[in-house]
C-alpha positions in Angstrom: 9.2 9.2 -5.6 7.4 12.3 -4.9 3.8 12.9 -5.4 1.9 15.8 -6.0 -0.7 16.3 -2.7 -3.9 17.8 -3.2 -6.0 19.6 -0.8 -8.6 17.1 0.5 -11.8 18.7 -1.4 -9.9 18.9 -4.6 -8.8 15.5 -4.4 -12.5 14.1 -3.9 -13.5 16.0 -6.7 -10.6 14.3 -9.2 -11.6 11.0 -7.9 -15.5 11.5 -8.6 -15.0 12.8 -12.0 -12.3 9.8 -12.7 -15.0 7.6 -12.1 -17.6 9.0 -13.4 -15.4 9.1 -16.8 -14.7 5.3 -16.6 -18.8 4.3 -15.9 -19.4 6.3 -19.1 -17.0 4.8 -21.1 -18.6 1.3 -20.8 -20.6 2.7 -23.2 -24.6 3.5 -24.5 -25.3 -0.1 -24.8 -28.4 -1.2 -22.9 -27.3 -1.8 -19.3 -23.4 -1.4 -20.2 -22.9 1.4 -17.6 -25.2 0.5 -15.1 -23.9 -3.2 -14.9 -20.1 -1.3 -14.8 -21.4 1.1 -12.2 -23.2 -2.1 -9.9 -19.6 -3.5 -10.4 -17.7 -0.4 -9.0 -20.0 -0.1 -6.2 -19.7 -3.8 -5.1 -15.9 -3.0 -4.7 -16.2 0.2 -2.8 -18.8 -1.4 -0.6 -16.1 -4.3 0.1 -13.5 -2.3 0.2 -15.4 -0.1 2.8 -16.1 -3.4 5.1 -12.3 -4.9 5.0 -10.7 -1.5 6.0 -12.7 -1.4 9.5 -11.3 -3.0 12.5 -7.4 -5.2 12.8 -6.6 -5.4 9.2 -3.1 -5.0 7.8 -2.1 -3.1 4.3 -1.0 -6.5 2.9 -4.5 -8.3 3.5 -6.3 -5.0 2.3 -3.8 -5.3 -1.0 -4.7 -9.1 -1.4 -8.7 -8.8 -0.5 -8.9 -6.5 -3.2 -6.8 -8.0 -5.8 -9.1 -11.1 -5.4 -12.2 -9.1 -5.4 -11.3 -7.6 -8.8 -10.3 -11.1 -10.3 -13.2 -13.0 -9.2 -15.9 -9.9 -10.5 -13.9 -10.1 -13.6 -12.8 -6.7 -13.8 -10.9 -5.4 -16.9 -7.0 -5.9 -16.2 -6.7 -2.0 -16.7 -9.1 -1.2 -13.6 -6.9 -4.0 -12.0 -4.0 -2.4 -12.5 -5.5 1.2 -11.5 -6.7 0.2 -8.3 -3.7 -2.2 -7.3 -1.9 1.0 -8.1 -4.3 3.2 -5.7 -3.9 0.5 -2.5 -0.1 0.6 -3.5 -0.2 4.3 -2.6 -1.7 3.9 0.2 0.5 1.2 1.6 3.8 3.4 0.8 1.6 6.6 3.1 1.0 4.6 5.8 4.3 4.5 7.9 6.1 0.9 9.0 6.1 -2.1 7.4 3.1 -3.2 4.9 2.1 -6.2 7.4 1.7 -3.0 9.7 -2.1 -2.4 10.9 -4.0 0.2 9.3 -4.8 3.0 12.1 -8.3 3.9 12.6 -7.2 7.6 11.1 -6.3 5.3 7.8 -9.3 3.2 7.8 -11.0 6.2 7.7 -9.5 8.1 4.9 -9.9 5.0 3.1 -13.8 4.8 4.1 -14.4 8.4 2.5 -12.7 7.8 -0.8 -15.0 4.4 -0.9 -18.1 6.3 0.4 -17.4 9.2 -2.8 -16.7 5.9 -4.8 -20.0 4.3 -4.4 -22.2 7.7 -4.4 -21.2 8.3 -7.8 -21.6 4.5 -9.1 -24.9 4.6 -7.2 -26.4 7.7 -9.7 -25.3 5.0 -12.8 -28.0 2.6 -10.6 -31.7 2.8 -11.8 
């Protein structure tokens, strides 16, 4: 499968604005984005945490599938980010038990930190 690549700042900017677009859509009711926002950032924050230090593709992939089950996120953000770690597990060469290098951990550090600045402006 071949994937389209996108220069770094271009690919940030995507990213904010697809999550930007999925706070909104929770909706004007009282609290609605701001409780989907506090959930998004709670992810990104974990997310952040589990990719530092000895930690394989396969335990990043089931940390975060049991994160999103237990905050009761919709089965469609499920599926999206399931789909996002599966990307980065085929990226990273070797097998999937493989640990993720510290150049890894770190591209997966600045797509959480863009995550959770733009939850954070849902936050009052």
């Amino acid at each position: 499968m071949s994937l389209i690549t996108l220069p770094a700042e271009l690919g940030a900017l995507v990213l904010k604005y697809a999550v930007a677009k999925y706070i909104e859509a929770a909706g004007s009711a009282a609290g609605a984005m701001t409780a989907r926002a506090t959930a998004i950032k709670a992810i990104a924050q974990e997310i952040a945490g589990v990719s530092t230090g000895a930690v394989t593709i396969a335990e990043l992939q089931a940390f975060t599938a049991a994160e999103l089950e237990a905050k009761g996120i919709a089965m469609s953000t499920q599926t999206l980010v399931n789909g996002l770690v599966g990307l980065l597990a085929n990226a990273i060469p070797g097998p999937t038990g493989g640990l993720i290098s510290a150049a890894i951990a770190a591209q997966v550090n600045l797509v959480a930190q863009d995550v959770i600045s733009v939850a954070s402006a849902y936050i009052a």
